[in-house]
Steps between C-alpha positions, in 0.01 A plus 500: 500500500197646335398846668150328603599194632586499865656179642550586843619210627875447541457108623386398139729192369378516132547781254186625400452616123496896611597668229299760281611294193401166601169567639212433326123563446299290643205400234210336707274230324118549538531247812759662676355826465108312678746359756652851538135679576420212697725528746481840523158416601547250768638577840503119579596339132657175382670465183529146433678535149728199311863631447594651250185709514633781655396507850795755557459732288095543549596564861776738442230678264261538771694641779634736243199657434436476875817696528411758199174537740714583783273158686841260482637579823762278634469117283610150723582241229552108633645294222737225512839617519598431134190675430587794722886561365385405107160547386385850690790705422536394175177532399482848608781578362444355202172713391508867529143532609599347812849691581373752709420200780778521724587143672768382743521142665526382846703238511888457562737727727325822366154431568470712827666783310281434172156500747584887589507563136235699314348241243209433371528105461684289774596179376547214785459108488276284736787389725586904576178521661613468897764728440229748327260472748730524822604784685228718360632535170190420278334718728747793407446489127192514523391293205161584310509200271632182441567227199563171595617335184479094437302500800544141530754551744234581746260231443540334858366755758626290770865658389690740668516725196130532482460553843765762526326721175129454596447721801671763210253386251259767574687784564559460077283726308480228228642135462560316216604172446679360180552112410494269221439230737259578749398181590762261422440175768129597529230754608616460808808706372266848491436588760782679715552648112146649464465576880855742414268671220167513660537462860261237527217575310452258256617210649533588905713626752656117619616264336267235675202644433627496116528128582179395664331734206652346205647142576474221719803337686628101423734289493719381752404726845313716280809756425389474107239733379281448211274676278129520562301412219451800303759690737755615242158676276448691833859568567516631158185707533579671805849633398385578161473847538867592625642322259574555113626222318751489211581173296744498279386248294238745415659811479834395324629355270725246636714176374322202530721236717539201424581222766748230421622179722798353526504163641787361679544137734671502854824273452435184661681612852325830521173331391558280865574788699152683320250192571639426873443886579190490289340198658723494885542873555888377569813458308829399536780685286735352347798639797214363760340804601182439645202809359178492569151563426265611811173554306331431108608860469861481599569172284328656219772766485786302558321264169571828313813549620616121391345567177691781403778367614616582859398488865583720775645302819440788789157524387499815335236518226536862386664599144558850673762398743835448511508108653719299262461227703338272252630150325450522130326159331493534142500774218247356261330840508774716446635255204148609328540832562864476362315308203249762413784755514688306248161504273430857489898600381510847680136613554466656841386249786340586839521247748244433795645341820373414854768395758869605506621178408309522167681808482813353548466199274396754229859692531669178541400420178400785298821701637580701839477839346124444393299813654198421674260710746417330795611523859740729612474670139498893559191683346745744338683130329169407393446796359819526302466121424119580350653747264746261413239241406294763349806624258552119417832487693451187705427172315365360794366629796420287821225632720305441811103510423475687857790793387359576181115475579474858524692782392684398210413586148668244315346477133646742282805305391546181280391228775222312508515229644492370839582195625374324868777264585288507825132494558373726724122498678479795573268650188585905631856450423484258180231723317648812606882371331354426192342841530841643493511406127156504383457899512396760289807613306610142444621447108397130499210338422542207759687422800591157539492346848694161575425319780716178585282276694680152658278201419298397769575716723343793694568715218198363297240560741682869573474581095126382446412782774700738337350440148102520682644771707374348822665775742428386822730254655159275601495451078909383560381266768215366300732451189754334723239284645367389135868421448576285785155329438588470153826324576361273764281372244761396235708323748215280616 
């Protein structure tokens, strides 16, 4: 380890680059250097920058000068955990400007020992935050500043984890926020991000004064809010001055994607399990099992289940758990997937999937040895399986748009393409996946993104948001709505 950099920590899972030889100098662009001074300037900042931009390493930059200044003091840094075992150290280690910051993390069977220790930068994820803040320990450190990067994860300030760090918010001498997505179902998704940076001065101190200020409630028992007319100008105006922006379709130069589909039909018995769900909320497997739909919402996501290929029977609905309780009902997808394979002879293949039984379909047919990163995948695996990718060791790669959405740098090697055997709403995740390839430091000129879409099914009305990036799930429901309208009409 170089003589300069201190990695105090002795919880860290990953192997930071920390020696002399391998770090290097970080060269700033012009940007990065503004985005530098600017924070520097700003107790109460937001960096709202595209990945691949280097949110990071403009941070890192800052608080060591702050440190050089003797102003640091002691650094709290919330990131995903990914984020928190494989971006921060790495990053420091990696440029020697930045090796003098000494970081540990608080998380795993070390992290009471690792909060005594005399760092600079303490690393923890959102879900470490009642342990943090209970028996006095935040209070001990005695914390002078805090990060909160992809500040997403605090975008509901009716959670526990928001409630549990504001009444610390202003004991911070300065609080930045980072995020590539600030807002990515709606405005609506601001504030307990901006209240973390500014305390309430832009856009309030409650969340339903935010409301009755900016949008106006409808729907069903009024429990959906809308934009005012004019309300997302204001909302803009207001936080404008906390927050620098950095696009990276300005600032970089990037590969240009280019969206493909790949149409597949349902087979004739899967197509008859599909429309009864679609238009009954109820099916009837083939073995007799009785699942069903309680709401538009709940058949919805049992339609994209079907059209994959699978359906859970217990009712679970998550990709990140371990229920294999699910009946598979056809493998049209994966045969495509298998297909495009075949076409491309060898070139490196990422994979997007949603629920475990896509996962499982995938390795049934594409072989059980197949890596992927998803559930129950270790950040130190990842990170090993990343480098792997990145050295163009795996020929495919399977992946779950919610591991990989943050904290994986995964467009260095010869990959680059990505294929969707499932469609996902969710426009944080997909965007922030393709991300993962279109960065700076990428050798191609495009990345090519497949998306296999099952004729008339949900999966049409799921892409056309995608493609006009409506990110709010009211733009799903509307889309979903055209769709059922549209088929209503063509079977009269």
């Amino acid at each position: 380890m170089s003589k300069s950099s201190k990695k105090v920590s002795t919880a860290s899972k990953t192997t930071p680059l920390s020696t002399e030889a391998k770090a290097a100098t970080w060269n700033p662009h012009q940007y990065q250097k503004d985005s530098v001074r600017w924070l520097l300037t700003h107790a109460a900042a937001g960096l709202f920058a595209d990945p691949g931009t280097g949110k990071t390493s403009i941070t890192l930059a800052a608080l060591s000068v702050l440190k050089k200044e003797s102003m640091l003091g002691k650094v709290l840094i919330i990131a995903p955990l990914r984020v928190c075992y494989m971006v921060w150290p790495n990053e420091i280690e990696k440029w020697s400007q930045f090796n003098d910051l000494r970081w540990t993390i608080l998380h795993g069977k070390n992290k009471d020992k690792n909060l005594k220790l005399d760092a600079d930068i303490y690393l923890i994820n959102p879900d470490g935050l009642p342990w943090l803040m209970a028996d006095a320990r935040f209070k001990g450190v005695k914390f002078s500043r805090l990060v909160v990067d992809e500040s997403s994860y605090f975008k509901h300030a009716n959670t526990r984890r928001f409630k549990l760090l504001k009444p610390a918010l202003d004991k911070m001498r300065s609080r930045w926020i980072l995020t590539g997505s600030p807002a990515p179902n709606g405005y609506l998704d601001l504030f307990g991000q901006i209240f973390i940076m500014d305390l309430g001065a832009s856009l309030g101190r409650y969340i339903t004064h935010y409301k009755n200020a900016f949008f106006y409630p409808s729907g069903s028992g009024g429990y959906t809010w809308l934009l005012q007319p004019d309300a997302d100008k204001k909302i803009q105006e207001k936080i404008k001055p906390y927050i620098k922006r950095l696009d990276g379709d300005d600032l970089l130069e990037l590969p240009e994607i280019v969206n493909n589909i790949i149409r597949i039909d349902l087979p004739p018995h899967a197509r008859a399990i599909y429309d009864e769900m679609e238009i009954q909320m109820l099916t009837e497997l083939s073995d007799g099992e009785i699942v069903t739909a309680k709401s538009a919402a709940a058949a919805s996501l049992k339609c994209r289940q079907i059209a994959n290929g699978g359906l859970y029977r217990g009712g679970q609905d998550s990709a990140l758990t371990d229920d294999e309780e699910f009946s598979n009902i056809h493998y049209e997808k994966t045969l495509a997937v298998q297909e495009i394979i075949n076409e491309l002879q060898g070139q490196p293949v990422m994979v997007s999937y949603e629920f475990n039984h896509d996962l499982s379909r995938l390795r049934e047919k594409l072989g059980k040895g197949v890596p992927y990163i998803g559930g129950g995948v270790t950040p130190k695996r990842s990170s090993e399986l990343a480098t792997e990718w990145n050295a163009g060791k795996l020929p495919q790669l399977l992946v779950h748009p919610q591991a990989v959405a943050h904290g994986l740098n995964l467009q260095s090697g010869p990959g680059n393409r990505i294929i969707f055997h499932s469609l996902i709403w969710n426009w944080e995740y997909y965007y922030q996946l393709i991300k993962r390839l279109q960065r700076q430091g990428s050798k191609h000129k495009r990345i090519f993104v497949d998306h296999i879409i099952a004729n008339n099914t949900i999966d049409e009305p799921m892409y056309a948001v995608l493609m006009r990036k409506g990110k709010t799930e009211k733009g799903f429901l509307s889309a979903l709505k055209e769709y059922a309208e549209t088929k209503f009409r063509s079977a009269k």
